[in-house]
C-alpha positions in Angstrom: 44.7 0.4 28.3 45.1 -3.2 29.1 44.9 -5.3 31.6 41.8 -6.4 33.7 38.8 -5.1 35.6 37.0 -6.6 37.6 33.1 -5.7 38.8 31.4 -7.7 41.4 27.7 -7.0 40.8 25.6 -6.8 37.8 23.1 -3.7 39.2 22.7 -1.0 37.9 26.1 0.6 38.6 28.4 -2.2 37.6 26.9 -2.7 34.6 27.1 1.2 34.0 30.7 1.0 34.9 30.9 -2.0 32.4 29.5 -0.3 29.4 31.9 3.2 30.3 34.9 1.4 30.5 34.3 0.0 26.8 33.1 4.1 25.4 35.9 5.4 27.4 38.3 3.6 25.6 39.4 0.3 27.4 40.6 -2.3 25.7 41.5 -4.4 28.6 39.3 -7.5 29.8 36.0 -6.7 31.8 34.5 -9.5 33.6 31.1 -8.8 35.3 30.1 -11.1 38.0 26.4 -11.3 38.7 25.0 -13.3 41.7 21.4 -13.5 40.4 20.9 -16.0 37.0 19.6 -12.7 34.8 21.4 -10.6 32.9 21.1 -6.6 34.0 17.8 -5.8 34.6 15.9 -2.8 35.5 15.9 -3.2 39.4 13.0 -0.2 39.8 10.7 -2.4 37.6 10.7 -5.0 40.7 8.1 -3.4 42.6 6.1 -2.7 39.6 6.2 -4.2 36.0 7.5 -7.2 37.1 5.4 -7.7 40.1 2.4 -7.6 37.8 4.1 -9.5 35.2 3.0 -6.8 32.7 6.2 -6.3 30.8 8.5 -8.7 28.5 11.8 -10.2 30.1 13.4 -8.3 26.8 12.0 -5.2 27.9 13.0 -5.2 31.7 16.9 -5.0 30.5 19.6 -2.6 31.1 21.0 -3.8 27.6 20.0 -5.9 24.9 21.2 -9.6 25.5 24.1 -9.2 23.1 25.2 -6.3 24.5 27.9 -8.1 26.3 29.2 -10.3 24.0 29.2 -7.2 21.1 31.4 -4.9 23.4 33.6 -8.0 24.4 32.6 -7.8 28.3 32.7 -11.5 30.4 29.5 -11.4 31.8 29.0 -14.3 34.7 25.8 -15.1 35.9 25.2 -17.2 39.3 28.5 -16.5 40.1 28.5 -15.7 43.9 31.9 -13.9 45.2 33.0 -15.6 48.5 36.1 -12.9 49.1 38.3 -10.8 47.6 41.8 -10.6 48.3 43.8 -6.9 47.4 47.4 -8.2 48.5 47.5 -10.4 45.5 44.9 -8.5 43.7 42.2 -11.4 43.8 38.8 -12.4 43.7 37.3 -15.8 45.0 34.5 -17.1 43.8 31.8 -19.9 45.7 33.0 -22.4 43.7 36.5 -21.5 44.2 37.5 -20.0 40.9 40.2 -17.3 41.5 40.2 -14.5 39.5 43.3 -12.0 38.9 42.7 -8.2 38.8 44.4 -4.5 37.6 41.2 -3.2 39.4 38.5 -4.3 41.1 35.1 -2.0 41.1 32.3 -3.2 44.4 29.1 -2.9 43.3 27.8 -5.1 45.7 24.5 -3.3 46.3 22.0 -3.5 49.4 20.1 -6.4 51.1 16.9 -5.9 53.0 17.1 -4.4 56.2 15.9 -6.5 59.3 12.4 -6.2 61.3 13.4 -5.7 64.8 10.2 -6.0 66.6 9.2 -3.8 70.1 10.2 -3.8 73.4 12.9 -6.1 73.6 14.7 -5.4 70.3 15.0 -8.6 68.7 15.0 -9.5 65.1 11.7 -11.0 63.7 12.4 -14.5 62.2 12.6 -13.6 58.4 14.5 -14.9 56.1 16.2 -13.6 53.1 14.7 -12.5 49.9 14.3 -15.5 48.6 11.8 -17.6 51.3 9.5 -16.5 54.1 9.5 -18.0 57.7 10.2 -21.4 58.8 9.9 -22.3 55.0 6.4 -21.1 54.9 6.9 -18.3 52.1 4.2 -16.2 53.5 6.6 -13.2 55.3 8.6 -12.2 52.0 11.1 -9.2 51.2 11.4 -7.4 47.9 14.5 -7.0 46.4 15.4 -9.0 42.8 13.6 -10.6 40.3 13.1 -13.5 41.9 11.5 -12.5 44.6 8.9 -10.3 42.4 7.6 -13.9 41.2 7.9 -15.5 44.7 5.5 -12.6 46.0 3.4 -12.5 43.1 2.8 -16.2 43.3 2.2 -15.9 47.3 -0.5 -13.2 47.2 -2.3 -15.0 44.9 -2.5 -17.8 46.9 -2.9 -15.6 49.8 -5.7 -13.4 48.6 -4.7 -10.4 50.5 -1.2 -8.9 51.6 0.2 -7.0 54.6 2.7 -4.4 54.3 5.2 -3.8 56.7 6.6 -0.2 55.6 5.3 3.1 54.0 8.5 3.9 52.3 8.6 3.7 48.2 8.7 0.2 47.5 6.3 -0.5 50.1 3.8 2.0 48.5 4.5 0.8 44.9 3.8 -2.5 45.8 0.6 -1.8 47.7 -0.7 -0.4 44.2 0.5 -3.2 42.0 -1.2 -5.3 44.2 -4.1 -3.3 44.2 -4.2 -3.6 40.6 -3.9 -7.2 40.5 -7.3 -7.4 42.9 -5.5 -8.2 46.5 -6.8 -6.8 49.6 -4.0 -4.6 51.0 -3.4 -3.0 54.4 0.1 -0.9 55.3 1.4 -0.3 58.9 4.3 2.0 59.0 6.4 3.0 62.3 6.6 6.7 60.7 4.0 9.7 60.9 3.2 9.5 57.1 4.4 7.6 53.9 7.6 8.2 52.1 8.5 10.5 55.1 12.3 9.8 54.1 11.9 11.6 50.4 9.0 13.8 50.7 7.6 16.9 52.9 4.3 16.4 55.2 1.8 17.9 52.6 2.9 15.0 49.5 2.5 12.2 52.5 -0.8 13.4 52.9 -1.4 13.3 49.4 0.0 9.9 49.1 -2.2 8.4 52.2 -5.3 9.7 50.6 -4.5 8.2 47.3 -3.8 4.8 48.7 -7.1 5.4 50.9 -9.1 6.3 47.6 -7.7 2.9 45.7 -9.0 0.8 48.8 -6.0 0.2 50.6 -5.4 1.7 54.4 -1.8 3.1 55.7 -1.7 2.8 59.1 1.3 4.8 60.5 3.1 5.4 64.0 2.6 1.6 64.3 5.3 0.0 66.7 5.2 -3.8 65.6 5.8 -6.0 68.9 4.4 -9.3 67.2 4.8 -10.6 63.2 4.1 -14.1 62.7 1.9 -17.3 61.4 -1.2 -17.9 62.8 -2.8 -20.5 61.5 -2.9 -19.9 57.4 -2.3 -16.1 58.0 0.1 -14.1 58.9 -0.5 -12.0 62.5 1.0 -8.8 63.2 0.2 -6.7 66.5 1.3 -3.3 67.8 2.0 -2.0 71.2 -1.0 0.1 71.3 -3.2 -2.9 70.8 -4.0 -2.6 67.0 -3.7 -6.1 65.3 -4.0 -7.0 61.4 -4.1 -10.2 59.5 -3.8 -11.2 56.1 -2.5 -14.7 53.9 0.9 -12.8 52.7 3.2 -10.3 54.6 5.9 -8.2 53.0 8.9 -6.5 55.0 9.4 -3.4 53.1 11.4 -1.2 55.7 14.1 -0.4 53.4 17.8 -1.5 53.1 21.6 -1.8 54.5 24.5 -1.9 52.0 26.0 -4.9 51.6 29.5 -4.5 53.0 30.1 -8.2 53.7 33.0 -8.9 51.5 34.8 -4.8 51.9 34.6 -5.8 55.9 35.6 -9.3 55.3 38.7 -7.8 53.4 39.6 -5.4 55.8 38.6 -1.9 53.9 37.0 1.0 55.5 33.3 0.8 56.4 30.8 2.8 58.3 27.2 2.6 56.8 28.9 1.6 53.4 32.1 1.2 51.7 34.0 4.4 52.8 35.4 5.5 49.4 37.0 9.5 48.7 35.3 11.5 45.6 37.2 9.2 43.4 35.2 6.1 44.6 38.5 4.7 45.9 38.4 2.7 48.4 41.0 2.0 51.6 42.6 -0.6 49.6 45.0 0.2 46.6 43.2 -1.0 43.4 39.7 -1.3 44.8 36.7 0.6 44.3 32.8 1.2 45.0 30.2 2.5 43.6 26.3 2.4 43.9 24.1 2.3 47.0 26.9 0.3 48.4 29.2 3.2 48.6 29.8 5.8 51.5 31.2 8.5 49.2 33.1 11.9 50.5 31.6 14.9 49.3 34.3 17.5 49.2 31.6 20.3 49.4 29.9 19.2 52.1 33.1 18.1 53.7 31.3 14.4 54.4 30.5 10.7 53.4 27.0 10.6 51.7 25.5 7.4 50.8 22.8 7.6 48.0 19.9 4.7 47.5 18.5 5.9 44.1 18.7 4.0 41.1 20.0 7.1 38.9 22.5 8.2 41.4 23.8 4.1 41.3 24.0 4.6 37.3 25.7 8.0 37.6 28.2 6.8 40.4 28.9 3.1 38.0 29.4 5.7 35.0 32.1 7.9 37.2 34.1 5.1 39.3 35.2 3.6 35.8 36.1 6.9 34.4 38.2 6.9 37.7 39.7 3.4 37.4 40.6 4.5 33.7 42.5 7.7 35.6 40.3 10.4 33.8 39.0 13.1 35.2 35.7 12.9 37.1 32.6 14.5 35.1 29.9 16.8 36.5 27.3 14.1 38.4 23.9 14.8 38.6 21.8 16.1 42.0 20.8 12.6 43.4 17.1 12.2 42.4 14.3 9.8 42.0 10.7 8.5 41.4 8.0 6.4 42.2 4.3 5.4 40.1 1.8 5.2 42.2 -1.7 4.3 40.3 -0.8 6.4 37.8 0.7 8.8 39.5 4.0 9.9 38.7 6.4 11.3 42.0 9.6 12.3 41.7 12.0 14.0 44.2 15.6 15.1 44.5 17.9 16.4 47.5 16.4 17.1 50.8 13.4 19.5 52.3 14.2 19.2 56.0 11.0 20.3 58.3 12.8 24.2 59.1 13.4 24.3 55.6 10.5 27.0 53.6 8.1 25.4 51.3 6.8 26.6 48.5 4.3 24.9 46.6 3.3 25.7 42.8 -0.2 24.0 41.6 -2.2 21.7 43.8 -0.5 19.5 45.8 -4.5 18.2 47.0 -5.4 17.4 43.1 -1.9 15.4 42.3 -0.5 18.3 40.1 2.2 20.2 42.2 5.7 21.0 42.6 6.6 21.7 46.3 10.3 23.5 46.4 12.1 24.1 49.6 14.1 27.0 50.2 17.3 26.8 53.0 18.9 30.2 52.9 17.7 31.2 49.4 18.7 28.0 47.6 16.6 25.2 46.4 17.3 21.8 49.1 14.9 19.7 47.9 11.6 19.1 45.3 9.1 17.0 45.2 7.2 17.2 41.8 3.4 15.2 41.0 2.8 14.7 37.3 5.2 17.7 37.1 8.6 16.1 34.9 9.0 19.4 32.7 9.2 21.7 36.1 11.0 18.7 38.1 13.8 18.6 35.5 13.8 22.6 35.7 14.3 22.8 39.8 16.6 20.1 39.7 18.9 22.5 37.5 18.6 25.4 39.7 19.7 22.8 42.4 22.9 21.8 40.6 23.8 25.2 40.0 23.2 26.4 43.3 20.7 29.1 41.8 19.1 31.9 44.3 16.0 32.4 44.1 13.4 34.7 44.7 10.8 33.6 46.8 7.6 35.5 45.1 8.7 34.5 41.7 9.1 30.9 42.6 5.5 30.9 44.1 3.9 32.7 40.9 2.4 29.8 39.2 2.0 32.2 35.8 6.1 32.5 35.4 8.2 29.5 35.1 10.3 28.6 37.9 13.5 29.1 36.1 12.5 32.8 36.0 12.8 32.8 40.1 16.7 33.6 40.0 17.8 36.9 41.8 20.0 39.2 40.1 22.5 37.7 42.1 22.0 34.1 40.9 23.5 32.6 38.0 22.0 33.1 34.9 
């Protein structure tokens, strides 16, 4: 095939779609636009390796540096998109450059979500990911490389951080920090960390491990005050409880960046509304990656995944679908976090009504917890479990029943908790 595709965004999932485009046979021109000035990089390294500044640039990316130019693929960096235009199939660049497409695949990503602060709703005065407030640098948010070095270079000025959000990269950061020697304190508007990806029992378990490294989580926090105070930064609750510390981070997770798709006029509602194709409203566009609000035929509904793997898997199967192939099995939509050592993964969903069953010792960091919804496997949450994680996520994708006795017998393996009437 000829022609040309274009991608806007060099994450995870544009890239992917990049490199399939080239396996799967196309021979037309690929031109990646990248806003940041690095190649590709491993994003989920932001909160960690790179934080700490423990790994190699070479090391954090997605392909070797002559990746790109091998496989023939026009990879811009700095190169900020200011629209894109599908009646004459075009993309504008900042510094108005107009680029002609075939296709055109919207990897656009996610951007920190906003701190609204308690009672009267309004937004806190941060700014983007790359500064703090009013200049100062000392309220940050996490999202690139960039800002990895900003924050690095601010709590070691600052001496000790204040995190705003219990969720994954708020956790992860707390222990790279902790591992650098900064004093860290966590407030959190939920009940218990990662309460978005993991049952009750694992945010326990993740609480105490923070507690045990020296750092508190403070949780069912409603934040009416976040600002400077002098050289610190002040944060202050309705219910009276106050912290301080030199740096703050906003970790309270993110919104897709649907800027440009509403800009252009294409379907939106938490996302880029795209079918099971990744096709978007528009004729010739497409989205993939945490930007995408994908329909699920099965479940009959848009689903919008955040998780690095499911971005690489999405990337992989919206240029086999701009190449008019068919779509290949995708993976159950999983993750992981490292937490001091600790490795947590998770995949689907274990609602509270949902039964849990949990093999090992959830309390000593080696567990699997597996919830059952109406025989079948909705979610797991392994700890230093990868063999068994990798096991439940396949019962998952096949839709396995299973029998609840033999899933709780620690001495079988969990594959062996089919029924007779599951698939084999």
């Amino acid at each position: 095939m000829t022609g040309r595709i274009v991608i806007v965004g060099a994450g995870v999932a544009g890239a992917t779609a990049a490199r399939t485009l080239r396996t799967e046979g196309y021979t037309g021109e690929i031109v990646l636009l990248g806003a940041e000035p690095e190649p590709p990089y491993r994003r989920p390294m932001v909160s960690k390796e790179i934080l700490a500044g423990t790994v190699e640039d070479r090391r954090t990316l997605l392909q070797p540096s002559d990746f790109w130019h091998i496989h023939d693929i026009e990879l811009r960096l700095g190169a900020r998109v200011e629209s894109i235009d599908p009646g004459p199939a075009l993309v504008w660049l900042a510094d108005g450059t107009a680029i002609g497409y075939d296709s055109v695949l919207l990897a656009t990503g996610a951007r920190p979500r906003t701190l609204r602060l308690a009672p009267d709703g309004e937004s806190a005065t941060i700014r983007g990911s790359y500064g703090g407030v009013g200049g100062c640098g000392r309220i940050l948010t996490l999202r690139g490389r960039a800002d990895a070095e900003v924050l690095r270079e601010a709590i070691g000025q600052g001496g000790s951080l204040l995190i705003v959000g219990a969720g994954l990269i708020g956790c992860e950061v707390a222990a790279t920090a902790r591992g650098l020697g900064v004093e860290v304190t966590v407030v959190d508007a939920a009940g218990l960390p990662l309460e978005r990806v993991a049952p009750p029992v694992v945010g326990e378990f993740v609480r105490k491990l923070h507690a045990d490294n020296g750092v508190a989580i403070h949780t069912d926090v409603l934040l009416t005050h976040l600002g400077h105070g002098g050289e610190q930064v002040v944060a202050a609750a309705a219910d009276g409880r106050a912290w301080n510390a030199g740096v703050a981070l906003v970790a309270i997770g993110s919104v897709p960046d649907t800027s440009l798709a509403e800009a252009a006029g294409l379907a939106v509602a938490d996302g880029i509304r795209v079918d099971e194709h990744y096709r978007t409203s528009a004729a010739g566009v497409y989205a993939a990656g945490d930007v995408a609000s994908r329909f699920d035929p099965a479940a009959g509904e848009h689903r919008r995944e955040e998780h690095w793997n499911s971005a690489q898997s999405q990337g992989a199967a919206a240029a086999r679908s701009m190449l008019g192939k068919p779509r290949a099995t995708e993976d159950i939509a999983w993750g992981w976090s490292m937490q001091y050592g600790r490795n947590i993964q998770f995949a689907g969903s274990i609602r509270a009504a949902d039964e849990q069953i949990v093999r090992g010792s959830v309390e000593s960091g080696d567990a699997t917890v597996v919830g059952l919804r109406e025989g079948r496997s909705s979610g797991v949450v392994a700890i230093g479990r990868a063999a068994e994680f990798r096991a439940a996520r396949d019962l998952m994708a096949r839709g396995a029943v299973l029998d609840r006795e033999s899933c709780a017998d620690e001495s079988r393996p969990l594959a062996a908790a089919l029924t007779l009437s599951g698939q084999s």
